[in-house]
N, C-alpha and C positions, 0 to 999 in steps of 0.2 A: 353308065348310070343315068346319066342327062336322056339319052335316047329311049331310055327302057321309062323314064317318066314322061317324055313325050309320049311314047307308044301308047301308056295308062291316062293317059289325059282324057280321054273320049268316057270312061268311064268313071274317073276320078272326078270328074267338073258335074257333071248334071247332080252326083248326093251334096257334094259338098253348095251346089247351088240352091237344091232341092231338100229344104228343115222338113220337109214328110217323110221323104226317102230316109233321109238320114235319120230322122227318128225310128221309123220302121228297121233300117238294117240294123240300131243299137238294142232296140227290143230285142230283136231274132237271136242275137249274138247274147245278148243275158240270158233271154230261155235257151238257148244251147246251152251254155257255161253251165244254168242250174244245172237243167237234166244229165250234165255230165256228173257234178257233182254228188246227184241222188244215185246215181249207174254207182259210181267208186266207193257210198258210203251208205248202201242204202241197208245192208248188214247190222250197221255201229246205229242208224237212227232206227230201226225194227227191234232190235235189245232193247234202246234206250226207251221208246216206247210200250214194248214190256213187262217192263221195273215195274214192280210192284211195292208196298214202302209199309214196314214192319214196325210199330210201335211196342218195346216194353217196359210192364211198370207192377210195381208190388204196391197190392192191398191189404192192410192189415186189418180185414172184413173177412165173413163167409163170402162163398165161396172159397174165396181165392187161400184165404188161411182160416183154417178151423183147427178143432182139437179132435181127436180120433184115439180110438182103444189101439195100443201096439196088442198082437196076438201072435205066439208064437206060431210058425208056416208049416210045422208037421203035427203038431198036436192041439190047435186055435186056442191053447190055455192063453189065459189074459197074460201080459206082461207089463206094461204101463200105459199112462196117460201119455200123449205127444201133442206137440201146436207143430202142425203140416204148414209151410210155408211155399204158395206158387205163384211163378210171375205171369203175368197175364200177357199176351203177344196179341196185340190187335194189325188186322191186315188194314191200313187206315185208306187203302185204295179205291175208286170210286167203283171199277170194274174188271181190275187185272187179279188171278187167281195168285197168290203168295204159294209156291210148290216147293218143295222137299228144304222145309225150314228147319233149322237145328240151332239150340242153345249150346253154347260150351262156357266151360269157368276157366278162364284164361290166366288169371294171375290171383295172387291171397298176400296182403298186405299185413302185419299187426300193426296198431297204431297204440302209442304211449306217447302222450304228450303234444308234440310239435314232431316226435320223430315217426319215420315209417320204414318198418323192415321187413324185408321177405320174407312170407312164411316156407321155408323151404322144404319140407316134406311137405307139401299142397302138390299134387299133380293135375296139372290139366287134362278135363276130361269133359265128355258131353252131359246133356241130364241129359232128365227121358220123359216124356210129354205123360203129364197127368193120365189114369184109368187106360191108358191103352199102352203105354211104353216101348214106343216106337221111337229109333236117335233121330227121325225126319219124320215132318208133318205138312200135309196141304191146307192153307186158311183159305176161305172166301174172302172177296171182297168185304168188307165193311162186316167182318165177324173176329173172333180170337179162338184161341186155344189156351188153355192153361200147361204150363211145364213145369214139373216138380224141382222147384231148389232145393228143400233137403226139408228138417222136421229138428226143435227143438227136445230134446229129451231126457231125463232127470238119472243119474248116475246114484246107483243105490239106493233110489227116491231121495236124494239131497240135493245134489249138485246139478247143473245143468250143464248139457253140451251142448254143439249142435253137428249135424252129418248130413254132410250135402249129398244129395240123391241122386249119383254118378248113375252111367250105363252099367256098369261094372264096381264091386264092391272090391277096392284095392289090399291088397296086402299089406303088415305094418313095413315099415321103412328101417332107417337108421334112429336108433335110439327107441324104439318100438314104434314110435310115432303112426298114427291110422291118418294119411292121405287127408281121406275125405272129414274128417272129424275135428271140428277147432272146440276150444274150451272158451268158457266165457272170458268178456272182455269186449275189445272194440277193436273194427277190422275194416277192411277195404278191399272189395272183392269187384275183380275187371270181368264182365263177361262178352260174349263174342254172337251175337246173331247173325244169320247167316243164311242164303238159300239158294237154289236154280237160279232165278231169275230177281234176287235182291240184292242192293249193293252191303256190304257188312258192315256193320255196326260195332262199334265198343262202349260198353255202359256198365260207366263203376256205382258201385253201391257202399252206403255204408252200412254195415251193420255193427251194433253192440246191444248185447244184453246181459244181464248179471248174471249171479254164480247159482242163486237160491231159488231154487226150483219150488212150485205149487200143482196141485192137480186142479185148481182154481182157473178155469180158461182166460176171467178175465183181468186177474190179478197178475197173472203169465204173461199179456200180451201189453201191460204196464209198463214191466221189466224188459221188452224186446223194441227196438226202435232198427228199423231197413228204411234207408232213403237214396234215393237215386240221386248221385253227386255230378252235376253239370261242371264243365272245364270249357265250354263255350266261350 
């Protein structure tokens, strides 16, 4: 050991005498280290650059919710009045494209009081993006797309329901129960955004609205209340 540090002498003495050298070989040795490090992870920092970053949020305005004639699909005879409810997906990115984007309704909550119980005939399923109904969507940069959550609608013109605007219109369950279909009252609904190149999101909402239904757009939209519930 002693002889192999003699031997190293002749080179070890001029850096450690020489603050230039020696600054110069610790530069060299950090840019090595980096450029190793971009070699091994330059994958995981090209994703991450990427990312793209999905904002949503419900308006209870046109666009976003209006009222619309329901018309039966084989014979457009009228059927009722409805308040269309969609949430709006802004891509909040200054220049990354937001590609193959999908909503789903992850979880349905009832809420009564202080307590909260699973709605358990709720099945999770995707919606489908407003006028075109597609289960994925590509947003630009610094635009949105609207996606249909479902549509307020009056049961024998009295009562009101609401039926969320799944890809697929589900069959009833146990106890008849229709999936996609809650009755008035107050709820907590988890949904799941999601895409190619976005990290995923969970964003509960709350909704409640009453039993007594109006063909009144904006006496209806009184009685409806959706707010996006932060847990931050």
């Amino acid at each position: 050991m002693q002889n192999t540090i003699i031997e190293q002498a002749p080179q070890i003495i001029p850096v450690l005498i020489d603050p230039k050298g020696f600054l110069i070989q610790t530069a060299l040795t950090i840019v090595a280290f980096l450029a190793l490090m971009v070699a091994l992870f330059q994958e995981l920092i090209k994703e991450k650059l990427n990312k793209s970053k999905i904002y949503i949020e419900i308006r209870l305005v046109p666009p976003d919710c209006h009222q619309i004639d329901l018309t039966n699909t084989q014979t457009g005879q009228f059927v009722s009045k409805c308040i269309y409810i969609r949430i709006r997906a802004t891509n909040v990115s200054k220049s990354k494209m937001a590609k193959n984007i999908e909503i789903i309704t992850s979880n349905l909550w009832k809420i009564s009081g202080k307590k909260k119980t699973v709605v358990k005939s709720f099945l999770p399923m995707n919606l489908i993006w407003a006028h075109t109904h597609p289960i994925t969507i590509t947003i630009p940069p610094k635009s949105f797309r609207l996606c249909d959550l479902g549509s307020f609608r009056p049961l024998n013109n009295k009562n009101t329901f609401f039926r969320f605007n799944t890809i697929v219109q589900p069959n009833p369950v146990s106890g008849g129960k229709i999936p996609n279909v809650i009755e008035s009252g107050e709820y907590e609904l988890e949904t799941i955004v999601s895409g190619e190149n976005v990290t995923p999101e969970i964003v509960h909402w709350q909704i409640k609205f009453e039993e007594d239904w109006s063909d009144n757009e904006d006496r209806m939209l009184k009685n409806i209340s959706i707010k996006r519930v932060n847990y931050d």
